[in-house]
C-alpha positions as CSV (number, residue, x, y, z in Angstrom):
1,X,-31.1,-49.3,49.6
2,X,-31.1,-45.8,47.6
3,X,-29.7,-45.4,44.2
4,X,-29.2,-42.1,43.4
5,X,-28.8,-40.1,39.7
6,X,-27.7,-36.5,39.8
7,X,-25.4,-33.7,39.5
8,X,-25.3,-32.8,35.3
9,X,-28.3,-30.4,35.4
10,X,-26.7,-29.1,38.7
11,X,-23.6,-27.8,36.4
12,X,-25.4,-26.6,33.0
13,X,-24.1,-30.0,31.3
14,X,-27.8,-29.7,29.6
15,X,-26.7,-25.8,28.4
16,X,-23.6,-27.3,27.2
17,X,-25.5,-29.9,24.6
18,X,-27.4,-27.3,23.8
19,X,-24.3,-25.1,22.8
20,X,-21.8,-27.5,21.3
21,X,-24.1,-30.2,20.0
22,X,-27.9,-28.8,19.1
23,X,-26.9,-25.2,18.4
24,X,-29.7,-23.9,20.2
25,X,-27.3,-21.8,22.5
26,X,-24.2,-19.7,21.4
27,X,-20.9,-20.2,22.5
28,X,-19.8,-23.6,23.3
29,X,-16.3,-23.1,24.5
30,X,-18.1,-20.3,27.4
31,X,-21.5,-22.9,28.4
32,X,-18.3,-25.5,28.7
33,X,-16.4,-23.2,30.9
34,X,-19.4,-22.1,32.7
35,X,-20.1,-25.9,34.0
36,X,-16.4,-26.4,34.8
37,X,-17.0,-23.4,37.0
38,X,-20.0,-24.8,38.7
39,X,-18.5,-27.7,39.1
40,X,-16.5,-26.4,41.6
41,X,-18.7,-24.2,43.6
42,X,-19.7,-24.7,46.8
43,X,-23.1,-24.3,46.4
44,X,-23.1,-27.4,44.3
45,X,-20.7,-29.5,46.8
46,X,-23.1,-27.9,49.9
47,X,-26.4,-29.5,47.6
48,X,-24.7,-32.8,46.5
49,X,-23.0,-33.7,49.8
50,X,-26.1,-32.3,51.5
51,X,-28.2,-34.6,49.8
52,X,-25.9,-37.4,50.9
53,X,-26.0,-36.8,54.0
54,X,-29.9,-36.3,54.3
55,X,-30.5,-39.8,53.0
56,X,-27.6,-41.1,55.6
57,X,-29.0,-39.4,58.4
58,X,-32.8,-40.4,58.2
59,X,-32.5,-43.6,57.6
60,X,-29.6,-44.5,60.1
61,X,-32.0,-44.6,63.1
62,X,-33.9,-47.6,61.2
63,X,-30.6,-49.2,59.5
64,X,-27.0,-49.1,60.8
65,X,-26.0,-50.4,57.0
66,X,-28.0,-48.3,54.5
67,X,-26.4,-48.4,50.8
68,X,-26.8,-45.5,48.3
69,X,-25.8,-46.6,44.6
70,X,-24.3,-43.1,42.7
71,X,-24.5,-44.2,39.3
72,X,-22.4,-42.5,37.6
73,X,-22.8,-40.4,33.9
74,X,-21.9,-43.2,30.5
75,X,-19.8,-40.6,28.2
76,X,-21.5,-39.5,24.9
77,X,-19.7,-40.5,22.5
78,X,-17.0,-42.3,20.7
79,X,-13.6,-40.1,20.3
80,X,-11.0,-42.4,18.4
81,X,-13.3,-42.6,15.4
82,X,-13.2,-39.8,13.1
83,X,-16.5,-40.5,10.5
84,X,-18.6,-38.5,12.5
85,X,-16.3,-35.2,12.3
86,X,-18.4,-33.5,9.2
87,X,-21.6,-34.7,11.2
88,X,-24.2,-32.7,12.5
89,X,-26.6,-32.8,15.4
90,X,-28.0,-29.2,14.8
91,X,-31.5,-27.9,14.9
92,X,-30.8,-25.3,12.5
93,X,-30.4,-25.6,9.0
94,X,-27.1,-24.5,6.9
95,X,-25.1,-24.4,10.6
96,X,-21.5,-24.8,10.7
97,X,-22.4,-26.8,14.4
98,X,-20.4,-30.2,13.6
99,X,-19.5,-33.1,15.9
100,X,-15.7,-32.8,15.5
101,X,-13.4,-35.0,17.3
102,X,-12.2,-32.2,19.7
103,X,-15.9,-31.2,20.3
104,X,-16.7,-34.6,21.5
105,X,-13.8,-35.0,23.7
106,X,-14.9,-31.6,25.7
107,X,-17.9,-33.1,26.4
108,X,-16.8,-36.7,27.4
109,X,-14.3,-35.0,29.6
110,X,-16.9,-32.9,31.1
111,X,-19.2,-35.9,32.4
112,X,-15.8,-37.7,33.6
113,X,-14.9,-34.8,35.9
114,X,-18.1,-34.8,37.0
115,X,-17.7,-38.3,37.8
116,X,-14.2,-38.1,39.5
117,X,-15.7,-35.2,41.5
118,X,-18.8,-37.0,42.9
119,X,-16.8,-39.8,44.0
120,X,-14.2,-37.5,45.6
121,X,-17.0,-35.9,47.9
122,X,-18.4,-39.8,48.3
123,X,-14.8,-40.7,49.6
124,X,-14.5,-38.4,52.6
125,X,-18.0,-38.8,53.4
126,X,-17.4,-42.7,52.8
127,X,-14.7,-42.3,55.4
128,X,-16.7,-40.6,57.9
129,X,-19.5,-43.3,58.1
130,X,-17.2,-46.1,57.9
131,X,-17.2,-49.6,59.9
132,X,-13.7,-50.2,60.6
133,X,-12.9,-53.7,59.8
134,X,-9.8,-55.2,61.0
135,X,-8.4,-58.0,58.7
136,X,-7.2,-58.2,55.8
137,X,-9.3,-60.1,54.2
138,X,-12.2,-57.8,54.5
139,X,-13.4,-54.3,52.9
140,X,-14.0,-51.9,55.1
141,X,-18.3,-50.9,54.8
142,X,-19.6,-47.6,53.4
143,X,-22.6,-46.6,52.2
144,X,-21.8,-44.7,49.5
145,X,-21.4,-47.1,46.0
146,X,-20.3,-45.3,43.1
147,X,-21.4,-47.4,40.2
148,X,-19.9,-46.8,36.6
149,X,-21.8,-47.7,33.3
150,X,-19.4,-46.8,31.2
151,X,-18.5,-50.6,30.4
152,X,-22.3,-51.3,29.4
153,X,-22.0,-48.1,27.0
154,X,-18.9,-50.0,25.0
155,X,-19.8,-49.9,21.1
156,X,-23.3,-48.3,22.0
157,X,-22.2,-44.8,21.9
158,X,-22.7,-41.8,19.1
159,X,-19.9,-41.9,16.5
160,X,-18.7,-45.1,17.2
161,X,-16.5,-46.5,14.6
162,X,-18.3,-47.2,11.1
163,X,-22.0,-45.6,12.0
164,X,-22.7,-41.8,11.5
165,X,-26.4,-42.1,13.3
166,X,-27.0,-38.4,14.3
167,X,-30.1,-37.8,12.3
168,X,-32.3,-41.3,12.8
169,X,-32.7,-43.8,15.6
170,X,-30.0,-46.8,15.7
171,X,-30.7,-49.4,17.7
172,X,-27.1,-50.4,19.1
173,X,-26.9,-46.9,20.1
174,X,-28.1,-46.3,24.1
175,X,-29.1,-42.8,23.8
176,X,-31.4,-40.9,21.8
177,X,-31.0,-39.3,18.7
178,X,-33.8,-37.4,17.2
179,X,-37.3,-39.1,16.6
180,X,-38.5,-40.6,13.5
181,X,-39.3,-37.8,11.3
182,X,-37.4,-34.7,12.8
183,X,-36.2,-32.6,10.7
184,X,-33.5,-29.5,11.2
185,X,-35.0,-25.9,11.4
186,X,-35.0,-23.7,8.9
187,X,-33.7,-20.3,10.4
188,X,-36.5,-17.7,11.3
189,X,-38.8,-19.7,9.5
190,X,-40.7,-21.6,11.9
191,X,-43.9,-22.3,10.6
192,X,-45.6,-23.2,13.3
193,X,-48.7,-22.0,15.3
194,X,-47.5,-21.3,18.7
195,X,-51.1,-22.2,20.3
196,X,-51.5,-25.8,19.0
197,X,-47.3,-26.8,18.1
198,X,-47.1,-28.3,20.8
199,X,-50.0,-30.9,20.4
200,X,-49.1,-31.3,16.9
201,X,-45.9,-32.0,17.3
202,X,-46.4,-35.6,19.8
203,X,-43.3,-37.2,20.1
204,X,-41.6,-36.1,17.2
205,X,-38.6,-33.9,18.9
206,X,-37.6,-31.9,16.0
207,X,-41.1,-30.5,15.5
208,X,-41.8,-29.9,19.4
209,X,-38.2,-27.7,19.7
210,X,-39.3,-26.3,16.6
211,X,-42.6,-24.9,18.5
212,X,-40.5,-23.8,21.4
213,X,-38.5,-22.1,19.6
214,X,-40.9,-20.6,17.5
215,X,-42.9,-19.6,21.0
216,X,-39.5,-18.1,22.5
217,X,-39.2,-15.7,19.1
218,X,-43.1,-14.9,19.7
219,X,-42.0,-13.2,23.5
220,X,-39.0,-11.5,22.0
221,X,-36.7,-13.7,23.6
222,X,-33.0,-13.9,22.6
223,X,-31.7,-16.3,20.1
224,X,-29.8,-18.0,22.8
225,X,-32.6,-17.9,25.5
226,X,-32.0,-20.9,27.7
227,X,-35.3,-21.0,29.1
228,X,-37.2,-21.2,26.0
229,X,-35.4,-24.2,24.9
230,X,-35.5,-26.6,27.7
231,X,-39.3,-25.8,28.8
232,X,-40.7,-29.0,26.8
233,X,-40.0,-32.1,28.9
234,X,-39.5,-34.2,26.1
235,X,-36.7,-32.1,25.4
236,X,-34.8,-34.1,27.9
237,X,-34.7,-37.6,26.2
238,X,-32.2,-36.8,23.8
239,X,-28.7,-37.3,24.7
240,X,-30.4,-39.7,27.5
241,X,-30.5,-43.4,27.5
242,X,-32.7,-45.1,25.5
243,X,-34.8,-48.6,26.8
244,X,-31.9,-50.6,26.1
245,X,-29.7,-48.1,27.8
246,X,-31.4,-48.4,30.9
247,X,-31.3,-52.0,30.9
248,X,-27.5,-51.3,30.5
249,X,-27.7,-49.2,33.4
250,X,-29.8,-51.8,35.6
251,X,-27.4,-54.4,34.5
252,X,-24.8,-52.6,36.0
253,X,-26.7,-51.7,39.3
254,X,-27.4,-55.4,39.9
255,X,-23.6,-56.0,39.4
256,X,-23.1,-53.4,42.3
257,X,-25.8,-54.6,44.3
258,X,-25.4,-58.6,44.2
259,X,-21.3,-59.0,43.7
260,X,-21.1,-62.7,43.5
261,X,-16.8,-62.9,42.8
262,X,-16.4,-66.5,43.4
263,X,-19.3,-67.1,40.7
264,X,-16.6,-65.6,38.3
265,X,-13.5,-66.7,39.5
266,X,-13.9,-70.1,40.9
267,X,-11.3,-72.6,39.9
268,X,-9.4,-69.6,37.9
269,X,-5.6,-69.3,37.8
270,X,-4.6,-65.5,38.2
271,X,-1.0,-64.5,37.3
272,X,-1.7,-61.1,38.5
273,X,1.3,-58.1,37.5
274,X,0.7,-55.1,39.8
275,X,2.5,-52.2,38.1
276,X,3.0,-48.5,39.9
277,X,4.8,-46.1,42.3
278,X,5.3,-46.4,45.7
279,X,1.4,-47.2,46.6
280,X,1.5,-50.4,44.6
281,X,4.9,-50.8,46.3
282,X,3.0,-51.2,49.6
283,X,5.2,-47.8,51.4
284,X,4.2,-46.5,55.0
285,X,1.7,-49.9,55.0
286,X,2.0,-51.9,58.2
287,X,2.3,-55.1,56.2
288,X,4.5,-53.8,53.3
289,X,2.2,-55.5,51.3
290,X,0.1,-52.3,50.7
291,X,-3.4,-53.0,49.0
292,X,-1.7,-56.9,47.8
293,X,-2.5,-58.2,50.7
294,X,-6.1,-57.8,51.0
295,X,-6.7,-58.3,47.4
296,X,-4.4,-61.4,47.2
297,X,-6.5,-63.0,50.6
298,X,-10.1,-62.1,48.7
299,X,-8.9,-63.4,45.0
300,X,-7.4,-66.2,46.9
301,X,-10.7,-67.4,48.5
302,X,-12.9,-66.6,45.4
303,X,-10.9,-68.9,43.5
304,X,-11.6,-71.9,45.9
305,X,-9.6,-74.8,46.7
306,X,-8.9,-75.4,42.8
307,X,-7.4,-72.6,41.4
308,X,-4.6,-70.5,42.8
309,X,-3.6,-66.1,42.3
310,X,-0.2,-65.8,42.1
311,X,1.7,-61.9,42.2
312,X,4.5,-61.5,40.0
313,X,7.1,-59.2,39.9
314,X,10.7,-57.9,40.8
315,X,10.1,-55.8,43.6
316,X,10.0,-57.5,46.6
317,X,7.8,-55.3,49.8
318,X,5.5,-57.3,52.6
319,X,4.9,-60.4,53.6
320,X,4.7,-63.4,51.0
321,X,2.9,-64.8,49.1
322,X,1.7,-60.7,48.5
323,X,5.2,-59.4,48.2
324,X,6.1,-59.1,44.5
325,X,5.2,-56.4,42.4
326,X,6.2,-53.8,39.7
327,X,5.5,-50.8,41.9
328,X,8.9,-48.4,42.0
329,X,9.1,-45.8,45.1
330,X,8.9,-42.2,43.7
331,X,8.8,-43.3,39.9
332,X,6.8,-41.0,37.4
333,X,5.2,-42.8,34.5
334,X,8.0,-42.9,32.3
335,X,10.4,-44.1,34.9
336,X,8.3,-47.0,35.8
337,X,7.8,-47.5,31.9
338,X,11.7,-48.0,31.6
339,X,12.0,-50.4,34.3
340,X,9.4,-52.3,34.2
341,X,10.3,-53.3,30.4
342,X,14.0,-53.8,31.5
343,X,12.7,-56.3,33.8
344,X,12.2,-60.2,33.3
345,X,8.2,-59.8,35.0
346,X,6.5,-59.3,31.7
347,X,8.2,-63.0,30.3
348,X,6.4,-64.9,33.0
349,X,3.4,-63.8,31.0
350,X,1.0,-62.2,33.7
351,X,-2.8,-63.0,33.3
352,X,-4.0,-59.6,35.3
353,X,-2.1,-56.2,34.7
354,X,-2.8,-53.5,37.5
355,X,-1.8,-50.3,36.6
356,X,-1.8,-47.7,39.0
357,X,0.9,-44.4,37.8
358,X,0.9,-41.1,37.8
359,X,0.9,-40.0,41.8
360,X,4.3,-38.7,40.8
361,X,3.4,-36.7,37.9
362,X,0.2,-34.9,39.1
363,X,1.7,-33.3,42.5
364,X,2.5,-29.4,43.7
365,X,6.1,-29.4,42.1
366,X,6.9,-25.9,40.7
367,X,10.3,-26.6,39.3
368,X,8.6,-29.4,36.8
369,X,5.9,-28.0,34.8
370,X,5.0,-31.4,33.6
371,X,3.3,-32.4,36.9
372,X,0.8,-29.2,36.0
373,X,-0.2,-31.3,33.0
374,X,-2.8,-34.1,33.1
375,X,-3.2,-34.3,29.1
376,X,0.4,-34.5,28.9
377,X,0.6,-37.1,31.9
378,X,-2.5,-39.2,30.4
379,X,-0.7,-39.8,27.1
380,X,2.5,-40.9,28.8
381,X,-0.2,-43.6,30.6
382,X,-1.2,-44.8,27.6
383,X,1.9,-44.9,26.0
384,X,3.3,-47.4,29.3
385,X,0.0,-49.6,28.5
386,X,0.6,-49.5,24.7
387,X,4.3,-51.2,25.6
388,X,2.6,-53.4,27.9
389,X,0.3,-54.9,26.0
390,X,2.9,-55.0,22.8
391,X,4.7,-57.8,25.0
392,X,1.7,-59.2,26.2
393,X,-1.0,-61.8,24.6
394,X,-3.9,-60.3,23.1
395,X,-5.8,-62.3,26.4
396,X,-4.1,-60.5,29.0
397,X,-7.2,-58.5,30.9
398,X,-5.7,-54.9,32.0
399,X,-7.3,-53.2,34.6
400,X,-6.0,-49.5,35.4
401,X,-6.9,-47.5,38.6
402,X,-7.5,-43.3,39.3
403,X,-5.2,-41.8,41.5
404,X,-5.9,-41.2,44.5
405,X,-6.9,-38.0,46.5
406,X,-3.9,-35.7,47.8
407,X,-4.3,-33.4,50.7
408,X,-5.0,-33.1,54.1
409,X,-8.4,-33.5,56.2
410,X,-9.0,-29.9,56.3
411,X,-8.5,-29.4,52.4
412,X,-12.0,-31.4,52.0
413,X,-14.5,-29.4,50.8
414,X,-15.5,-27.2,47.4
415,X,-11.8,-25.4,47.4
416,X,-9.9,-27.7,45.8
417,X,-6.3,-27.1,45.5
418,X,-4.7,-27.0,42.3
419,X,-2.8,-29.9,42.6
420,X,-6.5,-31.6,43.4
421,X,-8.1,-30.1,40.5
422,X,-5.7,-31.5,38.2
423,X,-6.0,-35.3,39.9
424,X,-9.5,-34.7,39.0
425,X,-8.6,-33.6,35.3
426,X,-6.2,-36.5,35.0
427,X,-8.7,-38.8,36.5
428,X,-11.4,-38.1,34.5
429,X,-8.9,-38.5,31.1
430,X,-8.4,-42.0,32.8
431,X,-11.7,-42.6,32.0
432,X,-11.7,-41.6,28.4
433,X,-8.4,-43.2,27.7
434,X,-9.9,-46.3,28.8
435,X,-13.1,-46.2,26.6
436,X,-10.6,-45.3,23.6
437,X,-8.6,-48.7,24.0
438,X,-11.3,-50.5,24.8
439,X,-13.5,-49.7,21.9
440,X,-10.2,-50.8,20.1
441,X,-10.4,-54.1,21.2
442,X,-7.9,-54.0,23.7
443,X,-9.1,-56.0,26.9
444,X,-9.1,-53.1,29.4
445,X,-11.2,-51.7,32.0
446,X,-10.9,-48.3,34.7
447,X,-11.1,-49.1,38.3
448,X,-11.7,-46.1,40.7
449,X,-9.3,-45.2,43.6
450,X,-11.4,-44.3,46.5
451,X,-8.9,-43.2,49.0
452,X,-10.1,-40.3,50.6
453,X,-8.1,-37.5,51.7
454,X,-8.7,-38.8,55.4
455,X,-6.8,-42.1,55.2
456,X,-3.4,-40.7,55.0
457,X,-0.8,-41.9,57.6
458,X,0.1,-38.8,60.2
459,X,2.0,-36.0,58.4
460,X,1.8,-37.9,54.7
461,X,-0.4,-36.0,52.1
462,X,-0.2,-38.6,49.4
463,X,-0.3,-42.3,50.7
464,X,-2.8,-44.7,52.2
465,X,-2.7,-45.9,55.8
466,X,-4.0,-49.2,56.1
467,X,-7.6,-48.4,56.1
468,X,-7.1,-46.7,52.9
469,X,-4.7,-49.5,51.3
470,X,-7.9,-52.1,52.4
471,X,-10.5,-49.3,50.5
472,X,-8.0,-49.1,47.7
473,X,-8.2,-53.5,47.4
474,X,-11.7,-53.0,47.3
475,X,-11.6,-51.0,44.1
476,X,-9.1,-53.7,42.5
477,X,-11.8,-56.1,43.4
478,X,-14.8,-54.3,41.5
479,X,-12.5,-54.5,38.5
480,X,-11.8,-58.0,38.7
481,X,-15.4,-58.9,39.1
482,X,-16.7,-56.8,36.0
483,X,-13.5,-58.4,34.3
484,X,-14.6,-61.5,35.2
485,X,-18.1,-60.9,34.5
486,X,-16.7,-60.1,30.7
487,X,-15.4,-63.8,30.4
488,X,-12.1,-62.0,30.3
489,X,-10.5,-64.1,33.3
């Protein structure tokens, strides 16, 4: 086993904080575009897929069934709440640097794509190291786990809803702030002796930047010098978990690591709503069934000779009792919207919503400028879950997937297509819906699609073939085990 933790300092996410949230750097719009850019490069795909494959490749010879766990990067902060607009994270004294609500969504959305990136390059190289199985009621093997923390980091984020905490420690909150003690810079005042700062300052953060900085005026260096500012490794626990957001962190590698589902759903009832487009219908699936028939045969088990998973729904696809559904062939999120409220499925009061939209609406379509428009296509997702949930009881647990990679075999790699580059955008708004809502109260929680573009069915760019519909139930099932975990089943 490998767990694995990297690819922000690979982008400039660091130079990004630096600009948009410490003012130690100027222009935070350009350090934002500048780690979109490397995000996409192929020198960083070559050095994360390369390191992959390194750890694959050495340690095959000894174990055919090596696992690497990717954990995967919490978001910041808290966007929804809107107390923390007039606050301030900045070294410098008298700046104008304040954490406004559109300044922390830029950066949340930053570590999402990063996220939805990673685990597209996982996907194909998940693929390519795969042990076939062939049932249904198993999940294919890979070695690549991507494991999210964003669930642990629930209420524990900056600017969360009633507590402005930029300038002192708070406990509930998993990353750090400044130390005890730190105080902003005064501008070109720096008072500090460059040859003993550095000692003096200990752990206090706000005096150690203070001597860097104060050591990057003394060589001339620019106001925005980079180097100057991230010299200090100290430097590097703000903005990074604290002790209790590690334990967060661990909590959720153990998860990964030791998934125990029957634990959390023995003796349950699951009335289980599976609400899409054509993949949730099952299309171009040997079965019809799609992903339902794999998940329904694992839930099934989990729950053990005294509870029972029934699939509701008015669309009728595959082979009972895995054959009802809400998914709507060729439906964009509004379409599916309309009919699945028209229908009688939500009166039979479903216990599990799976929400899988939007393959229609992110796709190369030049006559219909809204599939070029992942904001625009994220609020529409939320607006479907918002009518949802309005006929739903408070209790129902929702569970909503990323959509899945589009393409053929030879588009994998760094150059990502538009139409990719846009899943990736929309994915990673999944994300920060989802943290919204749930720091709402709403039960809700983001499973991954990890359906690479190499589990398509022979001249199809967009759906699973079986292997992929089987990885695609395993993703459902993560979900169901963290909801489960929750006490939410």
């Amino acid at each position: 086993m490998v767990t694995v933790s990297v690819g922000q300092s690979d982008i400039g996410y660091n130079k990004v904080l630096m600009a948009c949230v410490y003012g130690l750097m100027q222009d935070c719009q350009g350090m934002i575009n500048g780690a979109m850019f490397n995000l996409y490069t192929p020198s960083f795909y070559i050095g994360y897929v390369g390191m992959l494959s390194r750890i694959i490749n050495s340690s095959a010879w000894k174990r055919k069934d090596t696992l690497i766990y990717q954990t995967l990067y919490p978001a910041l902060f808290q966007t929804s709440s809107r107390q923390c607009d007039g606050a301030s994270l900045a070294f410098f004294q008298g700046s104008n640097l304040k954490l406004t609500q559109t300044v922390r969504v830029k950066v949340n959305q930053l570590a999402q794509e990063l996220n939805a990136v990673m685990g597209y390059w996982s996907d194909g190289m998940n693929f390519a190291f795969a042990n076939r199985k062939s049932t249904d009621a198993a999940i294919d093997y890979a070695p690549i786990k991507l494991v999210s923390t964003d669930d642990d980091f629930t209420n524990h984020r900056f600017c969360r809803a009633g507590v402005v905490d930029t300038n002192l420690p708070v406990q509930e909150t998993f990353f750090f702030s400044y130390l005890p003690g730190a105080t902003p810079i005064p501008p070109n005042q720096w008072n500090a002796n460059i040859t003993t700062c550095a000692e003096t300052a200990g752990d206090n953060f706000g005096l150690l930047m203070q001597c860097y900085v104060a050591r990057g005026y003394a060589q001339n260096a620019k106001p925005n010098s980079y180097s100057q500012f991230t010299s200090p490794i100290q430097a590097g626990q703000v903005s990074h978990p604290t002790i209790r957001g590690h334990l967060a962190i661990k909590n959720a590698l153990s998860a990964a690591i030791r998934p125990d589902l029957s634990t959390v759903l023995r003796g349950r009832h699951l009335k289980v709503m599976c609400v899409g487009d054509s993949i949730t219908f099952g299309y171009r699936s040997t079965s019809g069934s799609g992903y339902r028939s794999t998940l329904g045969n694992i839930l099934q088990a989990a729950t053990g000779p005294t509870g029972y998973v029934e699939f509701i729904g008015s669309q009728k696809n595959g082979t009972a009792p895995w054959d009802l559904s809400e998914g709507y062939s060729g439906f964009t999120i509004d379409q599916i919207k309309q009919n699945v409220l028209r229908s009688n499925t939500l009166d039979k009061l479903p216990t599990l919503v799976l929400v899988m939209a939007g393959t229609n609406d992110i796709k190369p379509d030049a006559t219909d400028p809204r599939t070029r428009d992942p904001a625009g296509a994220v609020l529409r997702l939320a607006s479907l879950l918002d009518s949802l949930s309005t006929r739903l009881p408070k209790s129902t647990t929702f569970i909503i997937s990323q959509i899945p990679a589009q393409g053929l075999p030879r588009d994998f790699g760094p150059a990502m297509s538009s139409t990719m580059r846009d899943i990736m955008s929309y994915n990673a708004r999944i994300a920060e819906m989802v943290a919204v809502k749930r720091a709402a109260g709403m039960k809700i929680l983001m499973a991954r699609c990890s359906v690479s573009v190499f589990e398509h069915p022979l001249g199809d760019t967009l759906h699973p073939d079986d292997n992929g519909y089987r990885r695609f139930a395993g993703d459902w099932v993560d979900g169901v085990q963290r909801a489960g975990k929750l006490g939410w089943l």
